[in-house]
Structures are given as structure tokens and as C-alpha cells.
N, C-alpha and C positions, 0 to 999 in steps of 0.2 A: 610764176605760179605762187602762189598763195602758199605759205606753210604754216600747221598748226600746230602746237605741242599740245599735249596733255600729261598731267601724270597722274595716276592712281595710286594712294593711298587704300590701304585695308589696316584698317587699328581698330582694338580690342583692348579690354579691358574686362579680363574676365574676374566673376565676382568669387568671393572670398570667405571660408565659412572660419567659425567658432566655435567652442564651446561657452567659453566666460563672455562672450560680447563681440558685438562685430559696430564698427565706428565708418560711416560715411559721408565725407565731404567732397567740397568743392577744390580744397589743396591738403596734399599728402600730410603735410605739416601737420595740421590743425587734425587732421585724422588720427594721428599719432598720439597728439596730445589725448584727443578723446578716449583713442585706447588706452593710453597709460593710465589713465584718472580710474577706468575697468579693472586694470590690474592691479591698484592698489585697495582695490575696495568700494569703489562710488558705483553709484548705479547710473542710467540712462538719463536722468535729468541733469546730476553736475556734467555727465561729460559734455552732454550737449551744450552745457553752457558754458562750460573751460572751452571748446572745440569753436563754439562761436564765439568768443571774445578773444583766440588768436584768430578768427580770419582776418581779424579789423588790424593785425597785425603784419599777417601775410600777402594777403589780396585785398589792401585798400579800396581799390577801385569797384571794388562788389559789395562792399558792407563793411560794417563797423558802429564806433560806436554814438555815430553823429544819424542815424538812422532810424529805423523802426522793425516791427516784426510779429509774426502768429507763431507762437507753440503749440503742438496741439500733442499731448501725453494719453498714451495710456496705459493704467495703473493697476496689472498681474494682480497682485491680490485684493481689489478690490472692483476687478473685474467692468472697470468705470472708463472713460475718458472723459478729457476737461481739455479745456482751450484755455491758453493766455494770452492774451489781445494787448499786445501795445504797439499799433499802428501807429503813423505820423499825424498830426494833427495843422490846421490852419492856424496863423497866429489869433490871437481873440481879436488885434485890432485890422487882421485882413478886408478888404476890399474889391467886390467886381472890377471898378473903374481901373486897379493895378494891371490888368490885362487885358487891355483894349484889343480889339480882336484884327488879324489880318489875314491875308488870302492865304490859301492851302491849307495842310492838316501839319498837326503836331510833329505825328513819327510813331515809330515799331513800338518805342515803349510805352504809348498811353494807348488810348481807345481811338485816335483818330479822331481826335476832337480840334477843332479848328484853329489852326495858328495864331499866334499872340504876337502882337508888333515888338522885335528886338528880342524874342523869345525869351520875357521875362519869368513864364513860368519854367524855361526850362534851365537856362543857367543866372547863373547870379544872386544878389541878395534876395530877390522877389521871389526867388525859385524855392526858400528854404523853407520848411516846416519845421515845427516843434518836434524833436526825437522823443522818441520813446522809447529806445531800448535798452537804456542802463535799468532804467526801474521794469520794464516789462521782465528780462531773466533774472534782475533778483528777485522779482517775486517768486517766478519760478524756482528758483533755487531754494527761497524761503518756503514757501508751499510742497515742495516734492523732492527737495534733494536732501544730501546730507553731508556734503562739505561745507562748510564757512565760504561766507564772498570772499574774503583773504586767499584761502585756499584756490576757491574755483579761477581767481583772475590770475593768479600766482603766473602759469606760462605764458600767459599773455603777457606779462611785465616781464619778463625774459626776452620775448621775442621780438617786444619792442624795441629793448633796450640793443638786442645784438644787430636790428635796423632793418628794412623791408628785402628780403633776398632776391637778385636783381639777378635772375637768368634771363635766357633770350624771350618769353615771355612775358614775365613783366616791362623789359626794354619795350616790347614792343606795343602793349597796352600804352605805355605811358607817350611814347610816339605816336602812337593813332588817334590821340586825343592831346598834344601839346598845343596845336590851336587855340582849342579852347581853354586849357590849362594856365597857357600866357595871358589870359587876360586880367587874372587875378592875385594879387603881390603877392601873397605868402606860398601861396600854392604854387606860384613861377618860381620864387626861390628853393623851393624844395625839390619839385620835380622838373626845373628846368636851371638847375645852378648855374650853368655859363652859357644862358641862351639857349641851348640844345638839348634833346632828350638825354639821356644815361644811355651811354651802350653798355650789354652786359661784356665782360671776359670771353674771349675767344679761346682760353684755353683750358675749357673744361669745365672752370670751375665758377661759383656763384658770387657775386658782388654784394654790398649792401650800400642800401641807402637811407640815410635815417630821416625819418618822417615828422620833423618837427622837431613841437613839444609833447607828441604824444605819450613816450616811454615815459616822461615825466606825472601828464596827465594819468596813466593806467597805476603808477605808482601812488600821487593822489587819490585815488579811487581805493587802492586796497588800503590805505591806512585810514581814510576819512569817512567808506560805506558809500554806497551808490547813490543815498540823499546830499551829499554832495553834490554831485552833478545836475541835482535841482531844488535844490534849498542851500546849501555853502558856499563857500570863498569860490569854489572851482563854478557854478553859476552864475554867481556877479561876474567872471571873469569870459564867460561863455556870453552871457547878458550883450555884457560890456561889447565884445568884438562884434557879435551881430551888431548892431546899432550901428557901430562904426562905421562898417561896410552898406549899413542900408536896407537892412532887414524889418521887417516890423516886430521879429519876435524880440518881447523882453521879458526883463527876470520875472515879472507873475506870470508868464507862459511857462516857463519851468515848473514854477512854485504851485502851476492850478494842474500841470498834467499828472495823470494817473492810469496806469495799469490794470486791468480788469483778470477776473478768471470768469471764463463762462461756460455753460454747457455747449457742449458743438451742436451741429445741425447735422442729422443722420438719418440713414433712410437702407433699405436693403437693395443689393441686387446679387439677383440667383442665388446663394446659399451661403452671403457673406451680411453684416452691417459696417457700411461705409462711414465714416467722421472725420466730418471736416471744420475749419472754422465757418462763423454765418455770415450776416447780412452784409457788412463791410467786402469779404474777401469774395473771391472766383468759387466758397463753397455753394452756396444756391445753383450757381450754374454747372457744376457738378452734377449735383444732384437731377439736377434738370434735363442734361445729356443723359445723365442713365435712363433716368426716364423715359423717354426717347425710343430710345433703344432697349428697353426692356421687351418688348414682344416679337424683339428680331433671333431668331435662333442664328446662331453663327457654327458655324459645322466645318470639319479640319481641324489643321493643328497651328493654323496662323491665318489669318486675316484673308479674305479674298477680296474680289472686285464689290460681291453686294455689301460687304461689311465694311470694305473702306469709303463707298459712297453712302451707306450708312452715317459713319463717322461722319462724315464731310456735311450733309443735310443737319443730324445735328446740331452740330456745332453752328453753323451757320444759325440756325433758329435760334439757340441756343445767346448768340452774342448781337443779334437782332434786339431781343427782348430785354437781354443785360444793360443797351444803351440808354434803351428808351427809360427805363422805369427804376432800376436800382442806384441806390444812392441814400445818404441821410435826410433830404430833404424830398423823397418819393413816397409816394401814398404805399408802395407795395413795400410791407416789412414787413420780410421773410424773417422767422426763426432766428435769432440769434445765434539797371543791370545789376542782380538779386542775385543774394548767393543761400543756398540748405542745404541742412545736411539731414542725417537723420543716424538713429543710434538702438541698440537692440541688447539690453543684459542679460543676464544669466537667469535672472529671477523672472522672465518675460515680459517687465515693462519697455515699453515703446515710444520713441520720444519722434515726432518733425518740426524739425524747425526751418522755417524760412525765416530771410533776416536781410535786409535792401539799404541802399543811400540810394536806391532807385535807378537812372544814368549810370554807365561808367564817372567816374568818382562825381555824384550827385551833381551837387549844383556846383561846381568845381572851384567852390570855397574851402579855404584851410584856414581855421582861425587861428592866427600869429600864438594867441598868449597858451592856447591850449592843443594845438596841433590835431585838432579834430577836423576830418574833412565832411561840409555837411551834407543832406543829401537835399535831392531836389523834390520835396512831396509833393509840392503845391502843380507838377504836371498832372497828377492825378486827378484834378478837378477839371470840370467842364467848364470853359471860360465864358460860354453863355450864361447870361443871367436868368434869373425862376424855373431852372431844370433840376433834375432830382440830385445829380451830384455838383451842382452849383458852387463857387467859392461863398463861403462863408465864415466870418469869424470863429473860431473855435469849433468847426465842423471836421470831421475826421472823412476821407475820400476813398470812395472804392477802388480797389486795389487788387493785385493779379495774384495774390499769394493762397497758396493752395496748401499748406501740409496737411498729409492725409491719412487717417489708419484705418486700414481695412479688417475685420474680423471675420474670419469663415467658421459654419459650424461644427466642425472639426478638429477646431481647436488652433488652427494656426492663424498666423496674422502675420499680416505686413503693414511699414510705415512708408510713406512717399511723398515726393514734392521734388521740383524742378529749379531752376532759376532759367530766365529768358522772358520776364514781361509779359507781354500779352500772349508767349505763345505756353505757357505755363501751362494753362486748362486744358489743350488739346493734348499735351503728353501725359497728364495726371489721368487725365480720361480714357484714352487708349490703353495704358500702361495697366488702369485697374479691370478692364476688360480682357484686356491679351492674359490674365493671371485666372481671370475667375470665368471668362469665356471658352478658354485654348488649352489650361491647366500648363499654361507655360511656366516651370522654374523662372528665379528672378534674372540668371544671366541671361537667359533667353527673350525675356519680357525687357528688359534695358537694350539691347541689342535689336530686337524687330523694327521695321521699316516702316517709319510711321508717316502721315500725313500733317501739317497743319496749317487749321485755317484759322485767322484771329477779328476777325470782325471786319473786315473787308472780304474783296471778291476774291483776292488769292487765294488758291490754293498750292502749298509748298506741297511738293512729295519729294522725300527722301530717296535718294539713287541707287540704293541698295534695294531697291523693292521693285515684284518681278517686274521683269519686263512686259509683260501682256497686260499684267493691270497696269503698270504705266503710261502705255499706250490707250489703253480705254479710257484712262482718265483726263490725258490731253485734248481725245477727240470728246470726251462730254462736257470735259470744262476750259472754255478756248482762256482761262488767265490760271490754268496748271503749270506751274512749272517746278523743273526736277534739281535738286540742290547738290552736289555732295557735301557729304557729312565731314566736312572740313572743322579744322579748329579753330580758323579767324577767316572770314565774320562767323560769327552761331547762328545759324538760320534755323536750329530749331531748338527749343528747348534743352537743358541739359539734365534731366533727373537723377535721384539718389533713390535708391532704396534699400530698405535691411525685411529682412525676415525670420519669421521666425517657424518652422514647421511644427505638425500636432506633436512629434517625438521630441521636441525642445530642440533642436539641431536651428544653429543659428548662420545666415548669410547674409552678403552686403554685395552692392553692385553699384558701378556708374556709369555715366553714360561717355562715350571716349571724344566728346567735343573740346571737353576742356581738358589742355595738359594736365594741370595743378592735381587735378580730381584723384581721388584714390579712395577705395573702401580697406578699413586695417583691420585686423581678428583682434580680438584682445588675446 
């Protein structure tokens, strides 16, 4: 006879209030740092940007500073939000012909766009785009904060320096992707010293591993300014290594990129204004699901069967319409593996930030002279030629990134956003519904049993949600199937959010896929 094991898991992560601030990431670490930067006096924009430039620290594999990213702030006394845009960009001297097209589709992290012979859009030098995020958070920083970049990177050069902290989860990231890791020299030698992954310590305690010349590099940065890394000695040497390896970007790709502030794209639903970033990111299609669903009354105090087939219809339309038409080279111009966090002070500004090398560690390049691992942007384009998100020279690619700030009139608000790729939209969506549909608090709204669909026919449902609508969902959509809410693989989304209530009472929340994640109080 046949025997089966199973084991259940029930993990939580209940959220966490404040007075002075509440800091939410994707590793405890980086949480910490954010909150510290709270209690010495900074507000919601430095910590967000001290908080992401150690993740590139702590969880390589999810972002950093070879990468890109949407801010999206909003700013208590002046009652406003603003977006800061620095996405990845294509080299200027890219090319269709670099991705001659092959059978199948891509995979989970793009849109299911047709495979590339030798998957040069997704690892390797072909894979790389022009970063954007050393100059996307100083701007930020320059625009809305009030530490010094010295200041803000300071723990990040600490954390570098003390080397990547190697518990049994990062062991095991870097094991689940050593395949691909060995196939590139610097990045074999770092993450694969004697042929083999890094096992962590069996006895409790955490290892390190140091990641290059990064510590070097973030040290670079705070004493030369973040135009280093695309106008100085640290660029020619960035320059330099791309080339090497095969990249098309060079130093005028640095030298031409730039960071934007723009207004978000907003729109209401029920008794809130929604802001998100525009045309580039998953905000249109946001906006679009609400839409959707705005004349559906959802009644209870959590989601039932017509409101998760709801959801599901949506979205579907919703990532239908996304393929065909949006992109920088589409007639439709709407309004103007990923890691966020999001952050909430005392004075009620509200920061989300998402921030990607795209893949676990991007294109699974480490540049020898600067220790920066790059990411892989250029999967985000459509390898077909004359389609709206087409490769093109110096063209910017739509992208899953959603940080989001919701205002109700009542005076309270929340900040949100997820990491998980394409399934990003479908928790940003749910999440701002289950809050302003259900009047769910945030531990309760990060916790509920969501669905997600990403532009294919699947339907994920989460295994924690009931069983009758489970059942009804199987029998109406024969490619439903049910996940548990495990920690590896992530099969859905993993959100952050903070809040803020009309009495000023401040929370943070995450979602318990990923160890590392932790929301901290200031």
C-alpha cells in the first residue's frame, strides 16, 4: 500500500503597532535598521531608503544595488503623494535580433511571453539592464528626507562589511539556484567557493559570507555620492566589467540614466483615494481591477464564493488587456524575485517602496571589480518584435511593481506592495479590497486567503480558505489549484503593509511566506 505523509504547518506573523513608527520588510535586519533611523529622528523616506539599501546587504538574491525600483511617498503635511521612478532601463545600443525567439514561454516572473533561444533574456550578460537605483533613492532621499546619503547608506556599509548572514535560509536560496550561479565566474567564486553551496551552522547559530567587493563598493558610495555609480571612477569600473562579460551596457548608459519624480495615477474606491505608480508599473491595472469591481457589493466580514470569483474574472480581464496594449511603445498611454517594504512615522508620512534585480539574484552576474550582483531587466520585455513592450534601445519595460497608498476619508491610510513578480497585482488588489470592502484591520487583511491569477489560465487558491469556496472553485475552474502557504517555493505573493488609523495609532504587518520578513515599532 501506498503511504503518504503530509505535514501542516500554521505560521503567523502577527502585526505590530507604534507610536513613533512602525518599519516593514522583507528581512528582520533591514527592519531594524529602518526602525532605528525612526528613533533617532528621520522620518519615513530616510528609513526607507537606510532599510533598502541593507537589503542589498542581507538578501542579495531579492535586490540591491545593481537593480531598479518605484517609490511611491506620501507626504502628511502637505497632504500630496508623489512617485519616484527609477526603473531598469534597455541598453541604448540593445537589439531585437539579441533574442531570437524559441518554443515555450518565458516563466512565473514575466508575462508569459515567449521563450528566447539559450534564455538570453533571462540570465547572462544579455539579461542585464541599465540600474536605476542608486540615483532613483537619492533622489528620494534628496527630495523628501532629511539624513545625508552618508548617513542613510551608513548601515548598509556595516552590514556589508560584517558579510551576507548565512542561516538555513539563505543556504538554501543559494542552493536552489547554484545551477545557475556556476555558470558565471565571480558569482561561482563567491557563492560557490569550493564547488558547493555554503551550508549554514547546525548549531544555532548564523554564518557569513562575504559578497565580493560589495562592502568596498557601498563604502565607495558613501564617501564619493551616489553620482559615482554613474558618472565616476566606480562607473568606468561597472562600465568596464559589463563589457567584459558581454553586456551591451556602457559608460553612456550610466552617464544618460536618470531618475524621475512624477505624479501617481489615482482614482477612488468606496470611501478611499487609491496611488499608485503609472504607465510603466501594475498601477493601471490596479486601477482597472477596482474598477471592475466597483459595482459589486461584497457583504461579510471576508470574502465569499461571488467575491473571490469576482476577484478571479477581473483579474483575468484585467492581465488580458495588460498584454496586448501597455508598454512604451503602445498607443494606450495611461496617466503617468522583488523585494518591499514599506514604512509609516509619527508625523503620518507614508513611504512603499518596491525595489527588484528581478530573478532570484537577477541575471546571475557579479561584477569581479565591484561586487554588485546585476539584475536581469531586459526579461521584462516582449521578445516579439513591433509590440507595445518590444525591446528597444534605451526603452524602459513594463514591470510588476505596485507600491501603493491608500487614503480613506476618515483620515486614516495605508501603504502597500508585495514582492512575487507577476503575482504582485493580485495581492495589492485583494489586500486594498479586504481593508476598504470587509473593514478588515491590517493583521487580518495580510492573513486572509487569497486567490491568484497572473495572466494565464491558472488559478492559485490558497489552502487556508474555506473549504466550500474551494470546492466551488475547482469545480468552475477545472486549472484551480490549491497551494499551501509554505515558505519555498512562494506561490503567492508576499505583501508588507503599515497603517496608519484616523487616531494616529500606527501598524505594520507581513505576510509569513518569507522567513526573513518582519514588521519592527519604532
Amino acid at each position: 500500500m501506498t503511504q503518504h505523509y503530509a505535514e501542516h504547518w500554521q505560521l503567523r506573523k502577527p502585526a505590530v503597532r507604534g507610536g513613533r513608527g512602525v518599519v516593514a520588510t522583507q528581512h528582520h535586519i533591514a527592519s531594524e535598521v529602518g526602525a532605528q533611523v525612526l528613533r533617532s529622528g528621520g522620518n519615513a523616506v530616510d528609513a526607507a531608503v537606510s532599510a533598502g539599501l541593507a537589503i542589498g546587504a542581507v538578501e542579495p538574491w531579492m535586490s540591491g544595488i545593481g537593480g531598479g525600483g518605484y517609490m511611491t511617498v506620501h507626504l502628511a503635511g502637505e497632504e500630496a503623494v508623489r512617485v519616484v521612478e527609477f526603473g531598469m532601463r534597455a541598453p541604448l545600443a540593445a537589439r531585437p535580433e539579441d533574442y531570437p525567439l524559441a518554443e515555450g514561454t518565458t516563466g512565473a516572473d514575466t508575462f508569459n511571453w515567449p521563450a528566447v533561444v539559450g534564455d538570453a533574456n533571462v540570465e547572462g550578460p544579455l539579461a542585464v539592464a541599465t540600474p536605476g537605483y542608486v540615483k532613483g533613492v537619492a533622489l528620494a532621499l534628496e527630495t523628501f528626507g532629511t539624513l545625508s546619503w552618508e548617513q542613510a547608506i551608513e548601515p548598509a556599509c556595516r552590514l556589508a562589511e560584517a558579510g551576507l548572514p548565512l542561516d538555513w535560509y539563505a543556504a538554501h536560496r543559494i542552493a536552489s539556484h547554484a545551477h545557475q550561479l556556476a555558470r558565471f565566474g565571480e558569482t561561482r567564486r563567491v557563492y560557490l567557493a569550493d564547488g558547493l553551496p555554503p551550508a549554514a551552522p547546525t548549531d544555532g547559530s548564523v554564518g557569513t559570507l562575504r559578497l565580493g567587493n560589495l562592502a568596498s563598493t557601498y563604502r565607495r558610495l558613501q564617501t564619493h555620492g551616489p553620482e559615482d555609480y554613474y558618472r565616476g571612477a566606480l562607473a568606468r569600473d561597472i562600465a568596464a566589467d559589463l563589457e567584459e562579460v558581454g553586456s551591451r551596457i556602457r559608460l553612456e548608459d550610466l552617464e544618460d540614466y536618470g531618475a524621475a519624480l512624477a505624479e501617481p495615477l489615482e482614482g477612488r474606491y468606496r470611501d478611499a483615494r487609491v496611488a499608485a505608480p503609472g504607465h510603466m508599473t501594475a498601477g493601471p491595472s490596479l486601477m482597472h481591477a477596482l474598477a471592475l469591481v466597483d459595482d459589486h457589493r461584497f457583504l461579510g466580514a471576508a470574502p465569499d464564493l461571488d467575491a473571490t470569483v469576482a476577484y478571479i474574472e477581473a483579474l483575468r480581464s484585467v492581465y488580458d488587456y495588460r498584454i496586448e496594449h501597455i508598454g512604451e511603445g503602445g498607443e494606450d498611454r495611461l496617466p503617468t524575485h522583488t523585494s518591499h517594504l514599506c514604512v509609516a512615522d509619527a508625523d503620518g508620512n507614508l513611504v512603499s517602496l518596491t525595489q527588484t534585480v528581478m530573478s532570484a539574484f537577477g541575471a546571475r552576474i557579479m561584477l569581479p571589480r565591484t561586487g554588485i550582483l546585476m539584475n536581469n531587466g531586459m526579461m521584462w520585455f516582449d521578445p516579439r518584435p513591433g509590440r507595445p513592450n518590444s525591446v528597444a534601445g534605451g526603452r524602459r519595460p513594463l514591470c510588476n511593481m505596485l507600491p501603493t497608498v491608500v487614503r480613506r476619508d476618515d483620515g486614516s491610510a495605508f501603504a502597500l506592495g508585495a514582492s512575487g513578480g507577476r503575482k504582485i497585482l493580485a495581492s495589492v488588489f485583494q489586500l486594498v479590497s479586504f481593508v476598504l470592502d470587509y473593514g478588515m484591520d491590517l493583521d487580518a487583511a495580510v492573513h486572509c486567503a487569497r486567490i491568484d491569477v497572473s495572466g494565464n489560465e491558472d488559478v492559485g487558491v490558497m489552502a487556508h480558505m474555506a473549504a466550500d469556496i474551494v470546492a466551488a472553485l475547482e469545480d468552475r475552474y477545472p486549472t484551480a489549484r490549491v497551494f499551501p502557504n509554505g515558505v519555498s517555493p512562494n506561490l503567492f505573493a508576499c505583501p508588507q503593509v503599515v497603517m496608519r488609523d484616523a487616531d494616529g495609532v500606527l501598524s505594520g504587518g507581513v505576510f509569513v511566506a518569507s522567513p526573513h520578513a518582519r514588521a519592527v515599532a519604532a
